[in-house]
C-alpha positions as CSV (number, residue, x, y, z in Angstrom):
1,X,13.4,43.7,-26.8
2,X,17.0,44.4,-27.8
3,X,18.8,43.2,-24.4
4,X,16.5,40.0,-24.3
5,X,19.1,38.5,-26.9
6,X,22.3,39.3,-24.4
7,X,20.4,39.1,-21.4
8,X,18.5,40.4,-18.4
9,X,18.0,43.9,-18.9
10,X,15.0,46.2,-17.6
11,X,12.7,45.4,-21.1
12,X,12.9,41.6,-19.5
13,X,12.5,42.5,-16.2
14,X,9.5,44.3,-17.3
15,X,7.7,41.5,-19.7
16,X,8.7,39.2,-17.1
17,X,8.4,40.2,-13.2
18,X,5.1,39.1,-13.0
19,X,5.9,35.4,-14.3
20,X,8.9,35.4,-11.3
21,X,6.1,34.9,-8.0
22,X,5.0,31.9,-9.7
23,X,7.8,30.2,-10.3
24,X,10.4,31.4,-7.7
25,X,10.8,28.1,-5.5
26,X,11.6,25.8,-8.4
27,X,13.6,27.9,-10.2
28,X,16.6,29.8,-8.7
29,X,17.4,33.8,-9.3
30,X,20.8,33.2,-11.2
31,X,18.8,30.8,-13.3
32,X,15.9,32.7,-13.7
33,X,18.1,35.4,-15.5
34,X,18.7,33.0,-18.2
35,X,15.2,32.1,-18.2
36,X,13.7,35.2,-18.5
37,X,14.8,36.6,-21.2
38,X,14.2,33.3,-23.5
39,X,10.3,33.8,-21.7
40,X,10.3,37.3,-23.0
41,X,11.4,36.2,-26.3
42,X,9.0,33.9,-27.1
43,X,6.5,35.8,-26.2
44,X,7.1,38.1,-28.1
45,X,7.5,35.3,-31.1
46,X,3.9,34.4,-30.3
47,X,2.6,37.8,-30.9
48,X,4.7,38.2,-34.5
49,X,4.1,34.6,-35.8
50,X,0.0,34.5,-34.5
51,X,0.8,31.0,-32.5
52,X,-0.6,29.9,-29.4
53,X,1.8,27.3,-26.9
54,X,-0.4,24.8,-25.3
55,X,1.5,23.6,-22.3
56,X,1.0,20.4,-21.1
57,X,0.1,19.8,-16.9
58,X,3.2,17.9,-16.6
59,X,5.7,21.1,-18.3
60,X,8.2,22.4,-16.3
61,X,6.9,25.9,-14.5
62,X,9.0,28.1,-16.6
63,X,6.9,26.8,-19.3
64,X,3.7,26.4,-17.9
65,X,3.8,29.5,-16.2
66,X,5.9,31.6,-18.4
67,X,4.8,30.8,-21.9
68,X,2.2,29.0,-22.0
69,X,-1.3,30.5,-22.9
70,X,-3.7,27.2,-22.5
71,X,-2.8,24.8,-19.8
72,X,-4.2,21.6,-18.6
73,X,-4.6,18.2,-20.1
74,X,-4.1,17.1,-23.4
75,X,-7.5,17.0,-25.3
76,X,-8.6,20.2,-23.4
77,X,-5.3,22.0,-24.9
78,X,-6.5,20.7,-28.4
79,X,-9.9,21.7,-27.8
80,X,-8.9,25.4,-26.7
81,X,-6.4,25.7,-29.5
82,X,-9.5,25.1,-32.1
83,X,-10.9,27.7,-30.9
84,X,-8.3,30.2,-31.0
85,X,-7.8,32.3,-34.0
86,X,-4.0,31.7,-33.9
87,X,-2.3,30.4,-37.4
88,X,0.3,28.6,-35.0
89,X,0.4,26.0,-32.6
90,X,3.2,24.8,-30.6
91,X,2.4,21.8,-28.5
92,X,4.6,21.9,-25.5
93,X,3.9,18.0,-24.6
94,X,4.4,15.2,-26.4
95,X,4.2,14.0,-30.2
96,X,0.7,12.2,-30.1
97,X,-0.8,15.9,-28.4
98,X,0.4,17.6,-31.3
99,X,-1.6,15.1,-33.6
100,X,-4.8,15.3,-32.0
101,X,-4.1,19.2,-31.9
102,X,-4.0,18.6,-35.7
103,X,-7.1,16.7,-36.0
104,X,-9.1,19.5,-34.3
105,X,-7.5,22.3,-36.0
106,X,-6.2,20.6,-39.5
107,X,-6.1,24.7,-41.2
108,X,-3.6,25.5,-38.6
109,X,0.4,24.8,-38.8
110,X,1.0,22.8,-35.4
111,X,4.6,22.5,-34.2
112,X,6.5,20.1,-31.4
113,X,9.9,21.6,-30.5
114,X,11.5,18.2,-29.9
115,X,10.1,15.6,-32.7
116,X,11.5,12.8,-30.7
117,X,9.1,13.7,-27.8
118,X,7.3,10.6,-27.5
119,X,5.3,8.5,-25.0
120,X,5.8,4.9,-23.5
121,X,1.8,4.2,-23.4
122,X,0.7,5.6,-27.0
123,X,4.1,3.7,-28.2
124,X,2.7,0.8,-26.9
125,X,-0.3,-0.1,-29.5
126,X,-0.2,0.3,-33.3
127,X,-3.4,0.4,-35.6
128,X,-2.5,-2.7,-37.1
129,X,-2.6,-4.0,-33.3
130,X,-6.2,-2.0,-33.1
131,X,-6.9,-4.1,-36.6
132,X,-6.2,-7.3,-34.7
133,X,-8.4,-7.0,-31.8
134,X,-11.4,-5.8,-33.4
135,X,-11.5,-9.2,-36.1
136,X,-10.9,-10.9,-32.9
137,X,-13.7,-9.7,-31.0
138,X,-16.1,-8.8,-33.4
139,X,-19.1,-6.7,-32.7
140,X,-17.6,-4.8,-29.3
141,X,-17.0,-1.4,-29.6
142,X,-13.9,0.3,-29.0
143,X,-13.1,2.9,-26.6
144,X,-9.6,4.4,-27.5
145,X,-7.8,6.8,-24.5
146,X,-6.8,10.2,-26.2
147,X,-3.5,9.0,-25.1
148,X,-2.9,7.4,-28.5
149,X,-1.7,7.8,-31.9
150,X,-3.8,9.3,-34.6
151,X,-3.7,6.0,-36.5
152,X,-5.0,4.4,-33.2
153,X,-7.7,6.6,-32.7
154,X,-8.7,6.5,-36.9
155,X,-9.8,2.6,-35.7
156,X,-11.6,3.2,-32.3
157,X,-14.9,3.8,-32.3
158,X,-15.0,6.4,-29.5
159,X,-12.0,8.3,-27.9
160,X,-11.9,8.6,-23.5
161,X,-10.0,10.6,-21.5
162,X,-9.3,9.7,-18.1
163,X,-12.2,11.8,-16.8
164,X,-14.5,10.2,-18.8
165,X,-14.0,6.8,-19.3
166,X,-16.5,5.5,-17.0
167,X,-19.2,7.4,-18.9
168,X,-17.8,6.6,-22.6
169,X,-17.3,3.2,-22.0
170,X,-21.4,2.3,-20.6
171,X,-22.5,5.0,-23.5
172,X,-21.0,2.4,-26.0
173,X,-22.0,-0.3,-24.5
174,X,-25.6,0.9,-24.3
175,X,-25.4,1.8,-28.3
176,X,-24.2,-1.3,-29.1
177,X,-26.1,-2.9,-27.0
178,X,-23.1,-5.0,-25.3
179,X,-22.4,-6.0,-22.1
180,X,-18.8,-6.1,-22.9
181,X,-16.1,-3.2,-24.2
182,X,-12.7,-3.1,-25.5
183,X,-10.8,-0.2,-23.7
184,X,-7.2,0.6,-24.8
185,X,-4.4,1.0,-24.2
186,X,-3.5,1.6,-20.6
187,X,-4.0,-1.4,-18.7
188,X,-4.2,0.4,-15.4
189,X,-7.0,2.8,-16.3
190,X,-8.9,0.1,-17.9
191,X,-8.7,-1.6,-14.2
192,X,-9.6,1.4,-12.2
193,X,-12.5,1.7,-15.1
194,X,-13.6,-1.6,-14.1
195,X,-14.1,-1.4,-10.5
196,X,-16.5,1.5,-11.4
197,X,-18.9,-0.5,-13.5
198,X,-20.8,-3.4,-14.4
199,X,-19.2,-3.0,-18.2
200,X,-17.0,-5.8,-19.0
201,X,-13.5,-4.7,-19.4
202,X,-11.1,-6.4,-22.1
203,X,-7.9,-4.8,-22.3
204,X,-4.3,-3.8,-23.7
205,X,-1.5,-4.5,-21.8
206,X,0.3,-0.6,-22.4
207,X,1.5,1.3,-19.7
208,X,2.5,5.2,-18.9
209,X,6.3,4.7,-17.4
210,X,5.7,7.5,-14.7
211,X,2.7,6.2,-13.1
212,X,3.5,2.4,-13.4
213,X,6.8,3.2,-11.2
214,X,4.6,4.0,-8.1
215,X,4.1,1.2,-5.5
216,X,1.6,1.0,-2.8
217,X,4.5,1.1,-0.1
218,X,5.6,4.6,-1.8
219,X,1.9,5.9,-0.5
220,X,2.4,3.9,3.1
221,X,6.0,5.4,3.7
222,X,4.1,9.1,2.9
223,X,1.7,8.5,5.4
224,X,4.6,7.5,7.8
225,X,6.2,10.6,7.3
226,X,3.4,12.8,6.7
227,X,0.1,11.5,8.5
228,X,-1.9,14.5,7.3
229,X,-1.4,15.1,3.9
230,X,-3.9,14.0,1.4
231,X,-3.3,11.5,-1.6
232,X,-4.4,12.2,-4.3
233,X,-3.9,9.3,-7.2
234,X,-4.1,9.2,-11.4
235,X,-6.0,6.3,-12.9
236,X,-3.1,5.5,-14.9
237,X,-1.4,4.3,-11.7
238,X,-2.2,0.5,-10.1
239,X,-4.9,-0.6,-9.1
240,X,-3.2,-1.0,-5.6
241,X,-2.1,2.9,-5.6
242,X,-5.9,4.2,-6.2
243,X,-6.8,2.1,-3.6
244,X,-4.5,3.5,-1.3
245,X,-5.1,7.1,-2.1
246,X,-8.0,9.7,-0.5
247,X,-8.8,11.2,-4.2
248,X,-8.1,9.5,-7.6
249,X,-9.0,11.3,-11.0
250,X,-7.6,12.8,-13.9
251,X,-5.0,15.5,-13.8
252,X,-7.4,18.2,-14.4
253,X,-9.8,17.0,-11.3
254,X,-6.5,16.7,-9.2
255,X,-5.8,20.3,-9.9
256,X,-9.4,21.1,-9.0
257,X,-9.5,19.3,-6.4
258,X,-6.4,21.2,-4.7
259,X,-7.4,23.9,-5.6
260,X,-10.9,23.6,-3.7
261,X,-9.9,22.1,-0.7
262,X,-6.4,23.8,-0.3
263,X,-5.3,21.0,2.2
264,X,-2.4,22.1,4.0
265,X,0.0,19.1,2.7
266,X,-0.6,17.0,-0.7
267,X,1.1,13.9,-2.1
268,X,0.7,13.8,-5.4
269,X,1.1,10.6,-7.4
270,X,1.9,11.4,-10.6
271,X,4.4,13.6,-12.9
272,X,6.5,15.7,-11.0
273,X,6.0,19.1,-12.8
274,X,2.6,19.2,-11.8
275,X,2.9,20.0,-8.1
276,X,5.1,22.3,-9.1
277,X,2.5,24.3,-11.3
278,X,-0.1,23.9,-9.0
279,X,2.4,25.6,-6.5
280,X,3.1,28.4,-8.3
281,X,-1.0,29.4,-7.8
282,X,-1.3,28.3,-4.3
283,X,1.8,28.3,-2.1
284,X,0.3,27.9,1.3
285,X,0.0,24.3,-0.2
286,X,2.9,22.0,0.8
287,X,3.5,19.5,-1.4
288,X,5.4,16.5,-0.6
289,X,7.0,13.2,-2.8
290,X,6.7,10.9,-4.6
291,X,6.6,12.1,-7.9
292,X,8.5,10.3,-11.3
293,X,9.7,12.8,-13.9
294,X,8.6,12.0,-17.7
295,X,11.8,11.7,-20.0
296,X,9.5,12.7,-22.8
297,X,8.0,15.7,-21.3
298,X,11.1,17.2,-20.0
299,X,12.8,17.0,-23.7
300,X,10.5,19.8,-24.5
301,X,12.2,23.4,-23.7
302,X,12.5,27.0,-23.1
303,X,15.1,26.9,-26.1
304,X,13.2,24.8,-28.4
305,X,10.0,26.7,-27.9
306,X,12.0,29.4,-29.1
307,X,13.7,27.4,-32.1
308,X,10.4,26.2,-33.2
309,X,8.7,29.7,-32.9
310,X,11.4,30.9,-35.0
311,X,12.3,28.8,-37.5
312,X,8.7,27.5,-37.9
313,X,10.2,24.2,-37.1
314,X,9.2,20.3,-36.7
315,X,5.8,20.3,-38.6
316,X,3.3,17.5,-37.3
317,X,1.1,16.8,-39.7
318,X,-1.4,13.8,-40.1
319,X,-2.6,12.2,-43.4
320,X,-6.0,13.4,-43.8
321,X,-7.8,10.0,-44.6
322,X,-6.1,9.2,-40.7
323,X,-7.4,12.3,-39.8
324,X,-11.0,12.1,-40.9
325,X,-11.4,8.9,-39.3
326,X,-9.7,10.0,-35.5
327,X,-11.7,13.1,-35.9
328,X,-15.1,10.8,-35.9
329,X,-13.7,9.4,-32.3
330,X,-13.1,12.4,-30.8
331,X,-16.1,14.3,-31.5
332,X,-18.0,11.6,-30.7
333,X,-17.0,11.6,-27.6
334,X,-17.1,15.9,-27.3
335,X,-20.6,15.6,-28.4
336,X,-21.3,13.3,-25.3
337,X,-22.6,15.3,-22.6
338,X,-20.3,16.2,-19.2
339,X,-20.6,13.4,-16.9
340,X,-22.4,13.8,-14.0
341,X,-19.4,13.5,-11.2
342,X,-17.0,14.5,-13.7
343,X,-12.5,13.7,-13.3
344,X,-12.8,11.7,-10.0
345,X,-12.9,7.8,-9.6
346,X,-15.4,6.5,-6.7
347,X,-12.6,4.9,-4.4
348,X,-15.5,4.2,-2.2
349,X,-17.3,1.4,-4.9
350,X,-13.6,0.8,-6.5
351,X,-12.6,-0.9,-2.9
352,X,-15.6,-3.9,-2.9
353,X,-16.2,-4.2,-6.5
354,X,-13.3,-5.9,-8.3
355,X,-14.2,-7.4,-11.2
356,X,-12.4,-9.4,-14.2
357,X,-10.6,-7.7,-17.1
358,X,-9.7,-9.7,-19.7
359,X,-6.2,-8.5,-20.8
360,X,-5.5,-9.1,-24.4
């Protein structure tokens, strides 16, 4: 692909006209011709180096749709990169995705193209912090959101994602026979967990920066300006914000949930790229604001996809004692079986059942 290097040529235009549809309202023609050629680079880097790029729900759409060959949420990424035969992973997403991509596939060289790619709620706790709570409630079992650090999740007992929390959390409490669970570190989830069970709740005061910006009056002033379009809510937002919104679940269900229903407008409260994604597969759907951009997310590239793909750059790699230990948490909870509503939060019950969480 000779003219990919010096720009767009007919060999882009080629490898990449079917990538344009998908993408063509959030990216513009002049800047799609600088686009598409890095698109058809890198894929073409993918096929010489063996590598897969897992791209993240919340990537832009020249990523998601352009390079990316898994898509969706973090632990599914992992879980389809294991599976792959590729040599190479890049993670486009943030640093703890490419550790827990390493904990599934520890054989296989896994790359981030921006090292400092971090995250506000996984920043937020520390194993040593993990350490502390368990000597001071000794006995409880504890649930860990994948959302963590791989020396977080080597102390948890059980790893969660935000589709499954409900069901992990009364599965440990039923093996340890407890009434009560630790569940860290987002705060916010831990709530919206609550109100769906009679579990008791302790939890970590940790935060995701996007979803913690949204306010119930953001949702009001939506349905002021657009009295038809659905809301659909993450459980990392407020308790106030789920309880406010039509549909609440994880990013995966929100997807799904779009994509079944096909309402003719959609508020979306969570990371901006993700309406735009969804979008690029269905765009009879309007979708309209809120949304709060990750500064972490959007630090990961076309050009550093590339950089990393070339140079075999920014190595994540986990100590394996670390590793052996997270890898107990998360297959435990893979071995669990699907839950039986799985992704979505029951706004319904969540409404008249509030009950106390202790916060650490």
């Amino acid at each position: 692909m000779a003219d990919g290097e010096f720009g767009f040529g007919a060999d882009v235009a080629k490898a990449t006209d079917h990538i344009w549809p998908r993408v063509r309202e959030h990216v513009t023609p002049l800047e799609w011709t600088a686009k598409a050629p890095l698109i058809a680079e890198i894929n073409r880097l993918k096929a010489e180096r063996n590598a897969v790029i897992l791209a993240h729900n919340y990537m832009t759409p020249d990523i998601f749709h352009g390079v990316g060959d898994y898509v969706g949420d973090s632990l599914g990424l992992a879980k389809e990169a294991a599976r792959s035969d590729a040599k190479v992973i890049v993670q486009a997403g943030v640093h703890f995705m490419a550790e827990t991509s390493k904990i599934l596939s520890p054989e296989k060289t896994v790359l981030i193209p921006d090292p400092l790619a971090g995250c506000s709620l996984a920043s937020s706790i520390t194993g040593a912090d993990v350490r502390l709570i368990k000597a001071r409630y000794p006995g409880l079992p504890v649930v860990t959101y994948v959302n963590t650090t791989a020396d977080v999740k080597a102390e948890t007992d059980i790893c969660c994602t935000s589709a499954n929390a409900v069901q992990v959390v009364e599965w440990a409490a039923a093996q340890w026979g407890v009434d009560r669970v630790i569940l860290i570190p987002d705060e916010y989830l831990a709530r919206n967990v609550a109100a769906q069970t009679d579990i008791g709740i302790i939890a970590w005061a940790g935060h995701c920066e996007v979803h913690k910006r949204f306010t119930a009056q953001d949702i009001a002033d939506m349905r002021d300006a657009w009295p038809d379009a659905e809301v659909l809510a993450h459980p990392e937002c407020p308790e106030e914000i789920l309880e406010a919104a039509d549909f609440a679940g994880s990013t995966a269900a929100m997807a799904d949930y779009v994509k079944a229903n096909r309402p003719a407008r959609v508020v979306l409260i969570t990371e901006c790229s993700m309406a735009s994604n969804i979008k690029g597969d269905l765009p009879e759907v309007q979708f309209v604001g809120p949304c709060n951009l990750c500064p972490h997310m959007k630090r990961i590239t076309l050009e550093n996809i590339r950089d990393a793909l070339l140079h075999l750059q920014f190595e994540v790699t986990v100590d394996e004692a670390v590793a052996e230990r997270a890898r107990r948490a998360v297959q435990r909870m893979v071995d669990l079986p699907p839950p039986a509503i799985p992704a979505r939060y029951d706004l319904v019950r969540a409404r008249g059942h509030h009950p106390a969480v202790e916060l650490i």
